[in-house]
C-alpha positions as a Markdown table, in Angstrom:
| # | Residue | x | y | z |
|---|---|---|---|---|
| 1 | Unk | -43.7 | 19.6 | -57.5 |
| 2 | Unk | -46.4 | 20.8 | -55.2 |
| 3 | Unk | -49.0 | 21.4 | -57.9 |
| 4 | Unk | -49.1 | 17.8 | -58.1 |
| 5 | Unk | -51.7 | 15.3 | -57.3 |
| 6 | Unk | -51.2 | 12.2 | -54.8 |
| 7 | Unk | -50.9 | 10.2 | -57.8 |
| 8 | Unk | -48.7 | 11.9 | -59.6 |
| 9 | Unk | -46.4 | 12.4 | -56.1 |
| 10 | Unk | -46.5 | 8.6 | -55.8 |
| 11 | Unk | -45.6 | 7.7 | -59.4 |
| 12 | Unk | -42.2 | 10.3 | -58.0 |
| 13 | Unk | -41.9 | 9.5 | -54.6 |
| 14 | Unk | -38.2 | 9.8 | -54.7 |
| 15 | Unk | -38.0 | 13.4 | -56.6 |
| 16 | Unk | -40.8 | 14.5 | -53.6 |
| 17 | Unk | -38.3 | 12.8 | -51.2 |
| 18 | Unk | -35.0 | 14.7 | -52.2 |
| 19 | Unk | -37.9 | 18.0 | -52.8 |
| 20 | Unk | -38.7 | 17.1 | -49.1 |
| 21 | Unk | -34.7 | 16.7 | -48.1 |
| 22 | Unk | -34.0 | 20.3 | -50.0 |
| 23 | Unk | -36.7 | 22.2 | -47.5 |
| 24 | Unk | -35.6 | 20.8 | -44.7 |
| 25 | Unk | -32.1 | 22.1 | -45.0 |
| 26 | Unk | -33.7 | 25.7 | -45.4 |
| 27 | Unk | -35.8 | 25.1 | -42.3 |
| 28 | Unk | -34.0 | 27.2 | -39.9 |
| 29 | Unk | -35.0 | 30.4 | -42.6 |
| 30 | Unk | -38.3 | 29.4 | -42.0 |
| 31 | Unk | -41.4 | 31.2 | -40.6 |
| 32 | Unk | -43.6 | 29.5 | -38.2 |
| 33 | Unk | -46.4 | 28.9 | -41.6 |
| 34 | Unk | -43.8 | 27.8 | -43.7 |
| 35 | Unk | -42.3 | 25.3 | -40.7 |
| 36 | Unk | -46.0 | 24.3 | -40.2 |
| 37 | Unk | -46.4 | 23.8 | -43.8 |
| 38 | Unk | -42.5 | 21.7 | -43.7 |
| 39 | Unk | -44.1 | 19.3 | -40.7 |
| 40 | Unk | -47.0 | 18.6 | -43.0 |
| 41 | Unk | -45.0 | 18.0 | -46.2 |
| 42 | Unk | -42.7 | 15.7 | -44.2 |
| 43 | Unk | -45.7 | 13.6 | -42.7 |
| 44 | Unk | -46.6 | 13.4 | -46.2 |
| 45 | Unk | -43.4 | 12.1 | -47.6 |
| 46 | Unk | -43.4 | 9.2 | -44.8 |
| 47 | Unk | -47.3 | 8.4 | -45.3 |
| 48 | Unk | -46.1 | 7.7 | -49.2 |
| 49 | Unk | -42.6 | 6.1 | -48.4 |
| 50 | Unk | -45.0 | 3.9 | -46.4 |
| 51 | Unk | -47.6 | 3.2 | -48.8 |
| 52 | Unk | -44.9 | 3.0 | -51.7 |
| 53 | Unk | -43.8 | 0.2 | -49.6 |
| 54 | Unk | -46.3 | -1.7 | -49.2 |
| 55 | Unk | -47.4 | -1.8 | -52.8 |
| 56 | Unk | -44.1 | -3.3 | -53.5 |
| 57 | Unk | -45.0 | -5.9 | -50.9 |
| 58 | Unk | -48.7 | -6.4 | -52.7 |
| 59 | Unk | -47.1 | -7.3 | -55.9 |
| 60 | Unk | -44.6 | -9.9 | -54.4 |
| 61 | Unk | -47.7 | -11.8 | -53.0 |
| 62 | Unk | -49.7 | -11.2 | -55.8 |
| 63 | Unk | -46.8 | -12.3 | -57.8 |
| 64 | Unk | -46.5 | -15.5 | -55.2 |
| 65 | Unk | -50.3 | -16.3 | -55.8 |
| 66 | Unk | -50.0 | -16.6 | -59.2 |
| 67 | Unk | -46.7 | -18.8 | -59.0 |
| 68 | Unk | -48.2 | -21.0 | -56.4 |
| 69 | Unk | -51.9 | -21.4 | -59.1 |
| 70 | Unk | -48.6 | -22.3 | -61.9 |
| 71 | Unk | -47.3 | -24.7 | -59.4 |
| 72 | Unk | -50.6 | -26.2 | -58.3 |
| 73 | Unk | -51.5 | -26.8 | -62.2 |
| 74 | Unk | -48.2 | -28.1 | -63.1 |
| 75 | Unk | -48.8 | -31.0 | -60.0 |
| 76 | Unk | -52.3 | -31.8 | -61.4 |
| 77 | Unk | -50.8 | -32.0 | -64.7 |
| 78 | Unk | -47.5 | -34.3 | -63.7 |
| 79 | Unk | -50.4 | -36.2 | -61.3 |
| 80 | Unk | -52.4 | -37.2 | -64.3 |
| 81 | Unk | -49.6 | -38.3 | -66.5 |
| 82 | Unk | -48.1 | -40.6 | -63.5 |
| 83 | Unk | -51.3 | -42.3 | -63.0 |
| 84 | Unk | -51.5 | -42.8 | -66.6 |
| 85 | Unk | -48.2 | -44.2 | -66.4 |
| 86 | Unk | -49.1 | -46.5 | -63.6 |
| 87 | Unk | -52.1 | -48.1 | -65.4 |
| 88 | Unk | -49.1 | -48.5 | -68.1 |
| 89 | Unk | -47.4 | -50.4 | -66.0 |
| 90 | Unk | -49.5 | -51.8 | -64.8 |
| 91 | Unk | -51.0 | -53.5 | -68.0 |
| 92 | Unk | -47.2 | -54.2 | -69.2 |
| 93 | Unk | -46.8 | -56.3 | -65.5 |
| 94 | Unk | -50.3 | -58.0 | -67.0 |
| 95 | Unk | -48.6 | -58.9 | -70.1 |
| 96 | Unk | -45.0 | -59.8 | -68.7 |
| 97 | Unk | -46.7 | -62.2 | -66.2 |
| 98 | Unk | -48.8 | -64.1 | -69.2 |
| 99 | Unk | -45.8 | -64.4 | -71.3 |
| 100 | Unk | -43.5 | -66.1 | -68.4 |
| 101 | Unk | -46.6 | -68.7 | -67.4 |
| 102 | Unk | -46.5 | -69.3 | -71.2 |
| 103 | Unk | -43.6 | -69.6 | -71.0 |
| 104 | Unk | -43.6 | -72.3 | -68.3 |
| 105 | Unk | -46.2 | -74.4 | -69.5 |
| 106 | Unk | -44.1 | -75.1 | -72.4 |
């Protein structure tokens, strides 16, 4: 576990966690180098907690973007066929009115 890169430690953050979990129960066997070493493993295991956390929170809003672009196009999409429909309408309203004053005259 320790001849790992950062990489590889983040891709196993929780093995290096319960790794980190395991020394600390030996820490009262330890010498003042190997307690030194413990306080910088353990800073290390909350940096990457940390930055493991905040990746998860990078690809919801990256997630989010790309919902909202889906969204967006979908609106532009439903916007054009509804003004296509209105001109519809509109042109059937055209007709209607024409028929009825034929309609009237007769």
């Amino acid at each position: 576990m320790l001849r790992f890169d950062t990489e590889d430690l983040m891709e196993q953050v929780d093995d290096f966690s319960v790794f980190v979990d395991e020394l600390r129960d030996y820490s009262w066997r330890l010498t003042n180098k190997e307690l030194l070493f413990l306080e910088c493993v353990l800073l290390l295991k909350k940096e990457m907690v940390a930055d493991e956390g905040i990746r998860m929170y990078e690809e919801l809003i990256a997630s989010a973007f790309f919902e909202e672009e889906v969204v967006d196009r979908q609106m532009c999409s439903l916007e054009e066929n509804l003004k296509a429909l209105r001109h519809k309408k509109d042109a059937l309203a055209t007709i209607t009115k024409e028929d009825v004053a034929k309609l009237l005259e007769n």
